[in-house]
N, C-alpha and C positions, 0 to 999 in steps of 0.2 A: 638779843645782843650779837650773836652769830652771827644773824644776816645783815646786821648795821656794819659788821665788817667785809662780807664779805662782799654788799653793794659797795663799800669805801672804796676795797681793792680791786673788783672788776673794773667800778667809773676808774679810778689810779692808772690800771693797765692801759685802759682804752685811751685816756685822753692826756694822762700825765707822765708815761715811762719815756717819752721818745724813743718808741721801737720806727725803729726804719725799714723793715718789711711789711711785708701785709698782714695786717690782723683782724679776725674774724672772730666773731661772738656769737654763741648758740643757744640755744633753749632745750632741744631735744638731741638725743632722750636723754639728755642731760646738759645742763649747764658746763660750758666748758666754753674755753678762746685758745686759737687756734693762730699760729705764727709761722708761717710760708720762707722760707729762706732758699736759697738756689742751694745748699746741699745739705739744710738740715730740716724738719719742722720740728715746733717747740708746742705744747697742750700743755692749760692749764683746764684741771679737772675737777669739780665742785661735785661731791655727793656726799647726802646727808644723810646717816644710821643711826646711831645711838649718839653722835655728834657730826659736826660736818667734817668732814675728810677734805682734804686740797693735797693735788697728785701735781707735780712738775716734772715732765719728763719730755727728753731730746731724742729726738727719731734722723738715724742717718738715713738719707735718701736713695744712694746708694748700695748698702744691704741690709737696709732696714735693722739694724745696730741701734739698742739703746746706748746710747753716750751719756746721758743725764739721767737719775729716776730719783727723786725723794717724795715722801707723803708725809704732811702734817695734820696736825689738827688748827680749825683757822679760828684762835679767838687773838691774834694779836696782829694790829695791820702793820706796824715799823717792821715786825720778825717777818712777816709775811712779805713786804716790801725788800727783805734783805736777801731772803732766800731766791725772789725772782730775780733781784740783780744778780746773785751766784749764777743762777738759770742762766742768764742772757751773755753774762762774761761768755760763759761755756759755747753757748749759741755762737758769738762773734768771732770764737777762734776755731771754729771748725771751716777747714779748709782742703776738705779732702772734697774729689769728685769725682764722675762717674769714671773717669778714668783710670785703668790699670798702673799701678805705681810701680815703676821699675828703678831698683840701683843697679848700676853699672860699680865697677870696686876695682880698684887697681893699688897699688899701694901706696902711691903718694896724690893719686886723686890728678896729676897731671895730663896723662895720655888718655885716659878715663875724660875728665873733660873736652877734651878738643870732641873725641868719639862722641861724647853724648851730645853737643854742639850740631854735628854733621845732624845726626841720629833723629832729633826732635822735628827739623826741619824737613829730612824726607816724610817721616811719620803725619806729621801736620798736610802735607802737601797731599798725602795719602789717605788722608780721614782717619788715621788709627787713633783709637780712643785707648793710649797709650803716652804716660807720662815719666819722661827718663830723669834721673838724677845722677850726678856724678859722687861720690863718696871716694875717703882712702879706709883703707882696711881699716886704720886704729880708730879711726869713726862710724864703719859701718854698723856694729853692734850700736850704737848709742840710736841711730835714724831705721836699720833696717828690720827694726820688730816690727814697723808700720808697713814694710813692703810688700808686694804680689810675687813679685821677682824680683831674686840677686842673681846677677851676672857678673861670674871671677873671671878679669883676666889670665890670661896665660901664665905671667907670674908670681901669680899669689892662689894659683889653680891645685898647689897643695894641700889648702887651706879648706878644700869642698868637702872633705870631712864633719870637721868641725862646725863650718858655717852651716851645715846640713843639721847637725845634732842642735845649736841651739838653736835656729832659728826656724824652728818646727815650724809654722803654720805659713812659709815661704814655699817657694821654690826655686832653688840652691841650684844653676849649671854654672859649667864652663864656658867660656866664649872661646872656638877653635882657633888655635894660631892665627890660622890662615888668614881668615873674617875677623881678629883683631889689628894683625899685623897690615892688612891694606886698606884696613875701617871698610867694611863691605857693611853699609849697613841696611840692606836689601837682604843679603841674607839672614843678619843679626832679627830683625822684625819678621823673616820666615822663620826660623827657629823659635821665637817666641810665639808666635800664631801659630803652630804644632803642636806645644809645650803646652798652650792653654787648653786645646782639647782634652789633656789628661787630668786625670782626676789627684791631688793633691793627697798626699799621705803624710804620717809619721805624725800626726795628731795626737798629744798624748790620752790614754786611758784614764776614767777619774777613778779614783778607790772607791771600795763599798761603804755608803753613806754611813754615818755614827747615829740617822733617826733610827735605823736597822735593831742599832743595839739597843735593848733594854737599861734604861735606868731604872734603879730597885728604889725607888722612893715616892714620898705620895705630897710632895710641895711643888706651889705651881713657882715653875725655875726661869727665868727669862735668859738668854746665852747672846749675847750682844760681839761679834767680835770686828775689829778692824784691821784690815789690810791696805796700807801704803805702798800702791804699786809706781812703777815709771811715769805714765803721765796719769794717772786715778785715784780716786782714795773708794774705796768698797767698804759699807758699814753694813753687813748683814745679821740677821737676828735668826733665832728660833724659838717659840712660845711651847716650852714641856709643859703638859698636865697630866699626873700621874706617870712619868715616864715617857710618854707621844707625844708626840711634836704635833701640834696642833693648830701652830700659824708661822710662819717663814716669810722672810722676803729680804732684797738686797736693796740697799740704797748707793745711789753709783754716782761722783760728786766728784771733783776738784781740789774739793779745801775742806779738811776737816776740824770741825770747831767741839767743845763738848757738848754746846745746843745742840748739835745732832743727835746725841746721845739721848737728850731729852723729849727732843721732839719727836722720836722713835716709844717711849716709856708713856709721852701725854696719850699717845694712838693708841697704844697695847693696853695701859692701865684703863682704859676707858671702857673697853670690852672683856678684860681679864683678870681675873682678881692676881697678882703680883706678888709671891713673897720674899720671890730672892732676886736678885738681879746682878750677874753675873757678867765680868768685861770685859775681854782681852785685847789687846789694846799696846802697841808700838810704845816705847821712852821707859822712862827709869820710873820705877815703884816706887814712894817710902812710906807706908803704915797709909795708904788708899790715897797719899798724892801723890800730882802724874807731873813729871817733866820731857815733855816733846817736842824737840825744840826745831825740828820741823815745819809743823804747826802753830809755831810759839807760843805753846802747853809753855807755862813756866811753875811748875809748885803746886797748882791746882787743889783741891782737897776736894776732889774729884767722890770719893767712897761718904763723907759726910754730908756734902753734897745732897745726893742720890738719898741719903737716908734718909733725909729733914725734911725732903720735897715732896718724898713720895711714903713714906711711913715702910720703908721694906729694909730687909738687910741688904749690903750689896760687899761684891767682893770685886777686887780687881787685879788682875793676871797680867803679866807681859806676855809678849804673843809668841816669842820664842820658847817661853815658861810654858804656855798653855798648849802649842803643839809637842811640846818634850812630856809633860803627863798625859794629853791623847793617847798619841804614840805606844808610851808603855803601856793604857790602857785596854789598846785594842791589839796589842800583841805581847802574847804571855813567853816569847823565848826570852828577852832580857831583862835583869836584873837593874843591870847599870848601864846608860845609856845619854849619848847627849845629841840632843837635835840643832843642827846647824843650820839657820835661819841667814840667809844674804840673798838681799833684795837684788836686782839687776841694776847692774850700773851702781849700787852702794858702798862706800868705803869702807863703811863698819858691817859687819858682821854681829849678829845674837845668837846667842847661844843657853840653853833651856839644859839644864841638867837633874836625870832623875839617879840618884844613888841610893843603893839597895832599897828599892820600892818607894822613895820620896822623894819627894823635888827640893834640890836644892837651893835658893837665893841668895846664901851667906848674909852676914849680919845685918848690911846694910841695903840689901837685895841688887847687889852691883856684881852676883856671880855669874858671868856668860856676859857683860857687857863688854864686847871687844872694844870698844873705842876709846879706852883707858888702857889697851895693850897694843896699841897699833905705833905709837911713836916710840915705842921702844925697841920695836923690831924692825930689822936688818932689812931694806927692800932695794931692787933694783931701779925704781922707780914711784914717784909719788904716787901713792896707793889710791888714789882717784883715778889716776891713768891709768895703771893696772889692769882696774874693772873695767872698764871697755872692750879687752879684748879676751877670747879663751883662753890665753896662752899667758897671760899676767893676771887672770884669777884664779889661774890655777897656781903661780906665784903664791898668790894670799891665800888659798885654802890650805897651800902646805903649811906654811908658815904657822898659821892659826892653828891647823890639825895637831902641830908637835907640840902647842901648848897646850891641848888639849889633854891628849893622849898623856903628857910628860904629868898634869896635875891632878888629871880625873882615874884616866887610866880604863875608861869605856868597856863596855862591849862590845857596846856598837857608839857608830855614828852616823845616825841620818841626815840626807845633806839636801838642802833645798836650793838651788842656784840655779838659775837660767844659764848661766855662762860658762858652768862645768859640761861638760861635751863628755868625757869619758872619765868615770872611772877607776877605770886601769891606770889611763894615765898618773891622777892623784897616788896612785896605790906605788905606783913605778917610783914618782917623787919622794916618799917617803920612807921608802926601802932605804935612800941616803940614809936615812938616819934612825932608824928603828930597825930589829932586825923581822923576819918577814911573823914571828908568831907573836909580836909585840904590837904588830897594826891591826886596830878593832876591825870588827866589817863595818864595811861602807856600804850604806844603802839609799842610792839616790832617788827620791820620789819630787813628783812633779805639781803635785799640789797639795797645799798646806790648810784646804777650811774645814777637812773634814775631821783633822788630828785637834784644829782647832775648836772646833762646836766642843767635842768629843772633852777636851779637856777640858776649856772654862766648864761646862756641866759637873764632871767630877769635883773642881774645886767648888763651884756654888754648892752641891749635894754634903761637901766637909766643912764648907765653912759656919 
């Protein structure tokens, strides 16, 4: 039965997707077809263990960057069919190439274009395998996570702080007066061609992994959690038995549906025996259904589900919820603490609160869901434009901190945002209005999957 589908859907590939690059079919040392694009290739992967495995994954050409990765199990051709079209979407819009991506940033993006005008055209004339953008400040957070180099003009060159702190894996100069002010852009490309020899810092640190830690229990626990990034969605797993992590892997996608979830569980159940399975997981809880209206999750009964499919118990965690119990799990100074979860670029804001040793969700598990306190508070600005820049998220972190603070009353508050730059800054904020032994500590950390493994675990180990 396997192989009737999986000749369906190789002939399908080959002769019926209308792919418009070159595709190539293999035998050794494995069955696999192979997809040639000018800045990506795309492999589909066929191997056969205790069932057939199909691997789809996106390779940037570039720096060899997976962009795409999912694995299924192949006994359905329409599912299979649906998943390569996901694949190929992904495929079609990547547009990145060999080329160094450069923004130029000015503040209203005016003087900044005409420059980067001149700029492209000497560069091209010159062979530089170097590609200029023009941006204004209040948009360069939204385009320059993707860049090599940001270059502030002169008057928004106070701002290299900041653009330094969030946009770590850049790098953040000034353009001199002088080489802005007469668009010298012979020197602007020598300054850049120097700049590249150096070696790229301020990369953040990951925390010590949660497989580290011992789970005291002997049920084999499944910990599924997802991350809705800027332009990705990240569904990774961890397979414990007896407390070890025994199989891991990230699946890196576009759109996420709850057949992911599934198609992750056909893999694992197939070679593991399964007794809990564990979810954490973006949108609103209510007694295991999910609304993510993101994804157009709407009501799902997501936890019954899971249970009637596959014969296990399953629990399901909000993801804010499940880094706010990691968190306290793997650190014993507080008691009372809430985890502040905002996505980059997000209007709303989640928040995970653990109060004296439990997590709290309130009755209808809508406690920490900021998007139900956001039009009632005071802003300078529509809180989607806000997030865009450091300086209007840090707006909305105070904002949200005093209600925080004013209804929980913390220990701490751990703060996960890309766009908070400092700190201090937040701390200086809030001094308005709390006096200074009233503000929890703030502790801003830089990644969030380890607090998350760590938690959904503990909630599957209670549930």
């Amino acid at each position: 039965m396997e192989a009737d589908v999986k000749k369906q859907f190789i002939e399908w590939i080959l002769k019926d997707a209308n792919i418009k690059e070159k595709v190539s079919y293999f035998e050794e040392p494995h069955e696999y077809i192979q997809i040639e694009g000018e800045y990506a290739n795309a492999i589909v992967d066929f191997y056969q263990a205790q069932f057939l495995l199909t691997e789809l994954t996106i390779t940037d050409k570039k720096n060899d960057a997976i962009l795409f990765y999912l694995h299924f199990e192949l006994t359905d051709l329409e599912h299979a069919k649906n998943l390569f079209r996901e694949m190929m979407e992904c495929f079609d819009k990547q547009k990145s190439s060999e080329k160094i991506r450069i923004m130029i940033c000015c503040s209203s993006a005016l003087t900044s274009s005409f420059f980067t005008t001149r700029i492209r055209e000497i560069s091209d004339y010159i062979n530089k395998d170097y590609e200029f953008e023009a941006v204004s400040y209040n948009l360069l957070f939204e385009k320059g996570f993707d860049s090599d180099i940001v270059l502030l003009a002169p008057q928004i060159a106070f701002h290299l702080k900041e653009v330094k702190a969030v946009l770590k894996n850049a790098i953040v100069l000034k353009i001199p007066v002088n080489v802005f002010a007469t668009y010298d852009c012979h020197a602007l490309i020598d300054m850049v061609d120097k700049v590249l020899t150096s070696k790229k810092t301020g990369i953040a640190q990951e925390i010590r992994p949660s497989e580290s830690i011992k789970l005291l229990n002997d049920i084999n626990l499944l910990v599924i959690i997802v991350i809705c990034e800027y332009n990705s969605k990240r569904i990774m797993y961890r397979m414990y038995e007896r407390g070890e992590v025994v199989r891991e892997n990230t699946i890196l996608k576009q759109k996420y549906y709850i057949s992911d979830l599934e198609d992750l569980i056909d893999v694992l159940s197939s070679v593991h025996r399964i007794d809990h399975v564990s979810i954490c997981t973006p949108g609103v809880i209510d007694n295991g259904r999910l609304t993510f209206k993101e994804s157009q999750i709407y009501d799902v009964d997501v936890k019954s589900r899971i249970e009637q499919k596959y014969h296990v118990t399953c629990s399901l965690v909000n993801d804010a919820n499940a880094m706010a119990v990691g968190y306290y799990g793997m650190n014993e100074k507080y008691k009372c603490l809430s985890f502040y979860f905002h996505p980059r670029a997000g209007r709303f804001a989640g928040i995970g609160n653990v109060i004296n040793g439990r997590l709290h969700t309130g009755r209808n598990n809508l406690a920490g869901e900021m998007q139900y306190l956001v039009n009632s508070l005071r802003f300078s600005d529509d809180p989607q434009s806000l997030a865009l820049t450091p300086e209007g998220m840090l707006e909305l972190l105070a904002q949200y901190m005093t209600a925080v603070i004013s209804c929980i009353d913390p220990q701490a508050i751990v703060i996960y945002c890309d766009m908070l730059a400092d700190v201090e800054q937040l701390k200086k904020r809030l001094s308005k209005t709390f006096r200074a032994e009233f503000i929890p500590d703030l502790i801003k950390v830089d990644d969030v999957v380890e607090y998350m493994f760590y938690g959904g675990a503990l909630v599957g180990i209670e549930a």
